[in-house]
N, C-alpha and C positions, 0 to 999 in steps of 0.2 A: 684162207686166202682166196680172191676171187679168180674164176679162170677166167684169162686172157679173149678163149674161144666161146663167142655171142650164143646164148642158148634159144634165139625165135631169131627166125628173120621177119623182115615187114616188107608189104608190098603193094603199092596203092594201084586198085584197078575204077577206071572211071571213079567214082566217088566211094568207093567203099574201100576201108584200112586192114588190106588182114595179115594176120600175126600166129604166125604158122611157131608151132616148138619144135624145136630142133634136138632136143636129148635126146636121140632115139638111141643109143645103146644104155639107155636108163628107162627106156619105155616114157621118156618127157616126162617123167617125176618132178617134181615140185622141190629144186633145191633155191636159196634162198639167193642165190647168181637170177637164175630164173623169172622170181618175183619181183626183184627190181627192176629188172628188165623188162616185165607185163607191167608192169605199174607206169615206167614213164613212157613205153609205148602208149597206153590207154589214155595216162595225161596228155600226150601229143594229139593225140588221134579226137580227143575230147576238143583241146582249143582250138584245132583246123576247124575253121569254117569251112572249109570244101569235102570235108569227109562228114558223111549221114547216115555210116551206117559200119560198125566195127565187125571184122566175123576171127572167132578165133579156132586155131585147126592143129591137128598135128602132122608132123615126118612121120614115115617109118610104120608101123602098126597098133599104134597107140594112140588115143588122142590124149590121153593123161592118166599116169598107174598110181595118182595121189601123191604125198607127201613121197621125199626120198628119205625111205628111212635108215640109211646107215649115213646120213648125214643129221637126220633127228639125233638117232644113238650117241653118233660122236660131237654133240653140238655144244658147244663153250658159250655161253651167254657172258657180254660183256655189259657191267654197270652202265646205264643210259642206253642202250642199244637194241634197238630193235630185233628182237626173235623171230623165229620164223612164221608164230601165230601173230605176231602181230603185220608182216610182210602182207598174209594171206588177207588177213580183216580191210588191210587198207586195198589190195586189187579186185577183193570179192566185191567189196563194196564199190569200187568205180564202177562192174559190170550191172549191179543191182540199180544201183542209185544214178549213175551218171545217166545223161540228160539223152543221149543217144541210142537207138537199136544195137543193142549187140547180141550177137549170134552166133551160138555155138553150130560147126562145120563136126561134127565127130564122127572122125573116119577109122576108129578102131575101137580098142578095150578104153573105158572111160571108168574106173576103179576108185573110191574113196573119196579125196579130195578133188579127183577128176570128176567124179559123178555130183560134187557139190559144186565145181566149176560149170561145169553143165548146170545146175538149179542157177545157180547165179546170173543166167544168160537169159535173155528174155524169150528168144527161139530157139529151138534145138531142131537144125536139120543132120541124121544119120545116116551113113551108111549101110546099107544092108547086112554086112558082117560085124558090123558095131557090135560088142557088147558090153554092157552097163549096172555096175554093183558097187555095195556101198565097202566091202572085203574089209572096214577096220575092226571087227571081231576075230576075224583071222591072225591078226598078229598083236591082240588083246591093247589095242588103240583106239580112245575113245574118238569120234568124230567132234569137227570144233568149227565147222564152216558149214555146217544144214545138215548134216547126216541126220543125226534126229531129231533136231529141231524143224527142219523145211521139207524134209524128205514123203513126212505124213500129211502135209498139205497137199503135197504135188499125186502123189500117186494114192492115200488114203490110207489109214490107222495099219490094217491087218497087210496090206503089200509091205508095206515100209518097215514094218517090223520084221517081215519076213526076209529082206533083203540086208535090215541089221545081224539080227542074229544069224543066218546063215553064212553069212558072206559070201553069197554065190550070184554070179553074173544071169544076166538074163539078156534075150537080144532084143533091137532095137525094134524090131516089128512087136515084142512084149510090151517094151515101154510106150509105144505110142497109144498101143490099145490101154495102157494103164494113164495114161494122159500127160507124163512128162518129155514125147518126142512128139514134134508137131509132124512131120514126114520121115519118112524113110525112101531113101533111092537108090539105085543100081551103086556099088563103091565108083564104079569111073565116072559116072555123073556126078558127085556131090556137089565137085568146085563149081560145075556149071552152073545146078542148079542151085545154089545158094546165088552165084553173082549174080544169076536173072531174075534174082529175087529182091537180093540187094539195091538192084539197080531200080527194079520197080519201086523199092522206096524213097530214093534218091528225088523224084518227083512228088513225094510228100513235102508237106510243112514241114522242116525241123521242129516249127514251135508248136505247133500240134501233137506231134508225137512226144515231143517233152512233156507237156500238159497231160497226154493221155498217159503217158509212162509212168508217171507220178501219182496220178489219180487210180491207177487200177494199183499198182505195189500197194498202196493204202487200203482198198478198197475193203479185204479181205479180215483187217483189223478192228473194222467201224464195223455200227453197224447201218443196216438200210439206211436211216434216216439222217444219218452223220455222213453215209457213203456218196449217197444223193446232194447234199448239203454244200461239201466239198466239190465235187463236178461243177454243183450249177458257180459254183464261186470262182472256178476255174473255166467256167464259159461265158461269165461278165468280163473278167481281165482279156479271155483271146478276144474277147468281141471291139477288142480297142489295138488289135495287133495289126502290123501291115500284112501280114501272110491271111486272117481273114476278109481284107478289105481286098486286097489283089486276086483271092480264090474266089469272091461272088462276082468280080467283075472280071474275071475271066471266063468264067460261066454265062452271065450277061453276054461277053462281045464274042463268043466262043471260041477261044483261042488257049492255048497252054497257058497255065497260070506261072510265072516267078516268083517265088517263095523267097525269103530273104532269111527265112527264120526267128521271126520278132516279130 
């Protein structure tokens, strides 16, 4: 049965949608209340044309401790009904694929499914007390959302491994120098500094950053010559958009440019 009591709140600051979880006497584990909840946040947040930029955060001291698992344990799957991996594949996927910057805000332990929510985010800004581990060896659960499938892209073969089979946290000043946290800052700055961050994007193209979003996810699967191939095919179509025609004549008359996102 679902509860009653909202597990994120949402909160639109100038242009940017953020989507704070609120389980914190569950460390904002990943129950399947939860996922519906980040799914049609993210769907909203996706159609707003006034929002450019998603950042998702947590309550409490946790930004996300994975899957809830005595709600895995006790879980009844109903004929036609969507599971909880399949919850997770359709909101990982809006943070991977959808057309918008999302950003992960991780202001605490980020654990398993948390730490693959995090790969799923196109930035990661942390906290300085953050810490970040893949812990589903610990309770012999395989991972099903990049654990080992995305994890040895991100940080490279011999880390990744080490962080599967150990299951042991490392902090965010680690991860950055291993290449999956873009910054790390003070815990009482983060929200800051994500929103002046966010907000610097807010002055981007939408349709530029979609184009670029799309073109580099892919990037990594091609190779050079297909990688290349793709971009330039992707910079014949912007080269017929109003957000390039408006950004060189805003440059021309030197004035802020208008982006319309198209």
């Amino acid at each position: 049965m679902t509860n009653s009591v909202p597990t994120l709140t949402l909160e639109r600051v100038a242009r940017t949608q953020w989507i704070t979880f609120r389980r914190t006497d569950q460390l904002n584990a990943l129950s399947m209340q939860m996922l519906r909840e980040m799914t049609a946040a993210l769907e909203a947040a996706i159609a707003d044309e006034e929002v450019r930029a998603i950042v998702l955060t947590g309550a409490g001291r946790a930004f996300c401790a994975g899957a809830d698992l005595k709600e895995v344990a006790g879980a009844t799957h109903e004929p036609g009904e969507p599971d909880l991996l399949d919850l997770v594949d359709r909101a990982f996927g809006l943070m991977r694929h959808g057309p918008k910057p999302v950003i992960a805000a991780v202001n605490g332990l980020a654990m398993a499914g948390g730490l693959e929510m995090v790969m799923a985010c196109d930035l990661v800004f942390a906290a300085e007390s953050a810490q970040l581990g893949d812990a589903h060896s610990n309770f012999g659960v395989f991972p099903g959302a990049g654990g080992a499938a995305i994890l040895p892209r991100r940080i490279g073969l011999n880390r990744a491994k080490y962080l599967l089979f150990s299951g042991e946290n490392v902090s965010a000043r680690v991860m950055m120098d291993w290449g999956l946290v873009n910054t790390v800052v003070p815990d009482d700055a983060l929200r800051a500094e994500v929103q002046a961050f966010t907000d610097r994007l807010s002055d981007k193209s939408p349709a530029v950053l979609r184009r670029m979003k799309a073109v580099a996810n892919r990037a990594l699967d091609l190779d050079e010559r297909a990688a290349l191939a793709e971009e330039m095919l992707n910079l014949k179509a912007h080269m017929r958009s109003w957000d390039m025609r408006e950004g060189l004549a805003a440059f021309v008359e030197k004035r802020k440019p208008q982006f319309r996102g198209y």
